[in-house]
Backbone as a ProteinNet text record, in pm:
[ID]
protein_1_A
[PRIMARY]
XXXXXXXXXXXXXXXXXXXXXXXXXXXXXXXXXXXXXXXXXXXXXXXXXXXXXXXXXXXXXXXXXXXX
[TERTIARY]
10681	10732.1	10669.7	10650.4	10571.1	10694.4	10632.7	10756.6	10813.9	10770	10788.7	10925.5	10875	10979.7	11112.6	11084.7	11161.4	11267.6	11182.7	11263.4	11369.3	11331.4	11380	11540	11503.1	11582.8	11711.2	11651.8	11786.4	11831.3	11826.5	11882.1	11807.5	11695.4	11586.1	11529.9	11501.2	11431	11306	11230.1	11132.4	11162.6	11103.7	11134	11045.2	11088.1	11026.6	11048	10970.8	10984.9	10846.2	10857.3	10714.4	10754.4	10655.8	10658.6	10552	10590.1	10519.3	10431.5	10291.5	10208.8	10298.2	10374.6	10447.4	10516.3	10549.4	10581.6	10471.6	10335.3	10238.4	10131.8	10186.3	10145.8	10190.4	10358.6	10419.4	10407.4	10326.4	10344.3	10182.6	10149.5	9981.9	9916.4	9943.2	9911.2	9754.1	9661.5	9524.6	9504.2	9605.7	9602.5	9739.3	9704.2	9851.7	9851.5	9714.3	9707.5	9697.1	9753.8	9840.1	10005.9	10039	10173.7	10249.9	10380.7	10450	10583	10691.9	10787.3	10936.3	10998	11101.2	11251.7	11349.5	11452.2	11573.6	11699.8	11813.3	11884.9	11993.5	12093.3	12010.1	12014.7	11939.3	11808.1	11805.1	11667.8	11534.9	11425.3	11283.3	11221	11163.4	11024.7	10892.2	10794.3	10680	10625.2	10580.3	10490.3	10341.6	10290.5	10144.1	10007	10074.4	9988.7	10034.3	9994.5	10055.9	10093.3	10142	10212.1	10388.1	10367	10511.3	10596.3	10551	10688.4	10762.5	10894.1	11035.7	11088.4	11187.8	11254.7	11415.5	11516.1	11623.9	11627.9	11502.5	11501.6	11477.7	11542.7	11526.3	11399.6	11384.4	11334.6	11142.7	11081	10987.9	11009.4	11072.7	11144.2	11227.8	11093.8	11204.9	11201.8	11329.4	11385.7	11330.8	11264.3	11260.4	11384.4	11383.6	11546.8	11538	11615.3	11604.3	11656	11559.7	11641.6	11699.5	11629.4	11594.6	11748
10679.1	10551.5	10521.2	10401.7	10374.3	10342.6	10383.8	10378.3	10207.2	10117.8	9988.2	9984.2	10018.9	10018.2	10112.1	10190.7	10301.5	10264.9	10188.1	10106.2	10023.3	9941.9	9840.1	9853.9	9972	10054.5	10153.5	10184.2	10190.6	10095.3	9996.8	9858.5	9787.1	9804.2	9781.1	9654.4	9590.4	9429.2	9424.7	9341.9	9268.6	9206.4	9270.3	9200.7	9119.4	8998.6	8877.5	8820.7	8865.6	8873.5	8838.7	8865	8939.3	9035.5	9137.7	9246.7	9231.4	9289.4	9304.4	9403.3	9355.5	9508.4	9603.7	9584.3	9726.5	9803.3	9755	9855.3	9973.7	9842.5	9968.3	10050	10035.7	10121	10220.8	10215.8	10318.8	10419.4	10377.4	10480	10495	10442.2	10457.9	10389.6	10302.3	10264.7	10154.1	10224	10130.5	10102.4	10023.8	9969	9881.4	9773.3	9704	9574	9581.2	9446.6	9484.3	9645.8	9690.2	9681.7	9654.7	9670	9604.9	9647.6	9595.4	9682.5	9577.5	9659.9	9613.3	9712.6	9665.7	9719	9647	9630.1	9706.5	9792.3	9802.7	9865.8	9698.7	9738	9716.2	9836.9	9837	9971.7	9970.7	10056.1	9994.4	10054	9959	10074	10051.3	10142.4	10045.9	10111.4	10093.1	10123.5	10073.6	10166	10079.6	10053.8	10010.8	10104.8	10231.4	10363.2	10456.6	10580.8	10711.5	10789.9	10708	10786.1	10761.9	10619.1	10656.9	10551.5	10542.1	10510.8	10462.3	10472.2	10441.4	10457.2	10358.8	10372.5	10270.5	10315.5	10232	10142.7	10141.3	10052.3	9922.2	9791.9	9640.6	9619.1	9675.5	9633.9	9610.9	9497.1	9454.1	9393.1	9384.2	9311.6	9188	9077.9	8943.5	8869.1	8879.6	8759.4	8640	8563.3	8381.5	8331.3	8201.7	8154.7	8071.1	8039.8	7964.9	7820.7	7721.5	7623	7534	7536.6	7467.1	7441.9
8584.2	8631.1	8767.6	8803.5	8850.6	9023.5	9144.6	9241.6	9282	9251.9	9242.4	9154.9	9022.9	8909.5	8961.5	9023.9	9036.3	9138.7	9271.1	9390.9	9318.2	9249.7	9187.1	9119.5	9027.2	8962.6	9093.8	9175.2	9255.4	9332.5	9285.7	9403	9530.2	9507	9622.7	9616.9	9734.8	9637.3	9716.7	9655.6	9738	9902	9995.9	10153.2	10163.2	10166.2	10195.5	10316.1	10408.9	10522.3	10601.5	10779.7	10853.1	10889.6	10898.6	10941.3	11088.1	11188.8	11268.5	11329.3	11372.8	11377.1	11439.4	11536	11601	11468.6	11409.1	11270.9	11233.9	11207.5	11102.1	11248.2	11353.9	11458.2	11502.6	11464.4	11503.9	11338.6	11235.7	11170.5	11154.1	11245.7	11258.5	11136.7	11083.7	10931.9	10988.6	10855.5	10921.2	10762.6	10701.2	10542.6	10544	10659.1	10656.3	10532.5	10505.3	10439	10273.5	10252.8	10106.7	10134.6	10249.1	10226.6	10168.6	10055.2	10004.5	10052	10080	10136	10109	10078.8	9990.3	10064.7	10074.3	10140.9	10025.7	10061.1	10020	10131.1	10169.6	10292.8	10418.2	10494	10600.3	10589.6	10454.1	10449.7	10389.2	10468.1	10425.7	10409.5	10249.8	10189.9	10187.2	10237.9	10223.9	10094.9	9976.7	9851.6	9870.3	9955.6	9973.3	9965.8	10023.3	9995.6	9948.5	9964.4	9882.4	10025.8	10155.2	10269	10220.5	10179.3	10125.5	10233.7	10347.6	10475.7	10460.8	10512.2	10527.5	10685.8	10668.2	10801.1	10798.1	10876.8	10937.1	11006.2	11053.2	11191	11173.8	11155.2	11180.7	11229.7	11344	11467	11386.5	11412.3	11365.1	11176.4	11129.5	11028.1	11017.6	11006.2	11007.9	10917.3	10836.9	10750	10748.8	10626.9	10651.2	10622.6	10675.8	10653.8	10530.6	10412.4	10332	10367.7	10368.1	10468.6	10334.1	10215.6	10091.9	10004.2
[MASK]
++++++++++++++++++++++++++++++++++++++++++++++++++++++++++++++++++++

């Protein structure tokens, strides 16, 4: 199974968001433009590479607002 499918499958969604470079710096990431990153609660997975990253932290994670 593929880890997309797998995110999905435990309650994870698509973050439709910006992410900001201070994110893929603090995990040293030099493949920001594979990232796909997926939100459940206040946790964010990275599956863009095979590092995997995750983190708790908000901080560089911003919501669009649905104004529609």
């Amino acid at each position: 199974m593929k880890l997309k499918e797998k995110l999905k499958e435990e309650g994870y969604s698509r973050f439709r968001g910006a992410v900001d470079a201070s994110v893929y710096e603090y995990f040293n990431c030099d493949r920001s433009w594979k990232a796909e990153w997926y939100l459940k609660e206040d946790h964010f997975r990275c599956c863009g590479c095979k590092e995997r990253c995750e983190t708790s932290d908000p901080e560089g994670f911003q919501l669009f607002l649905d104004l529609g």
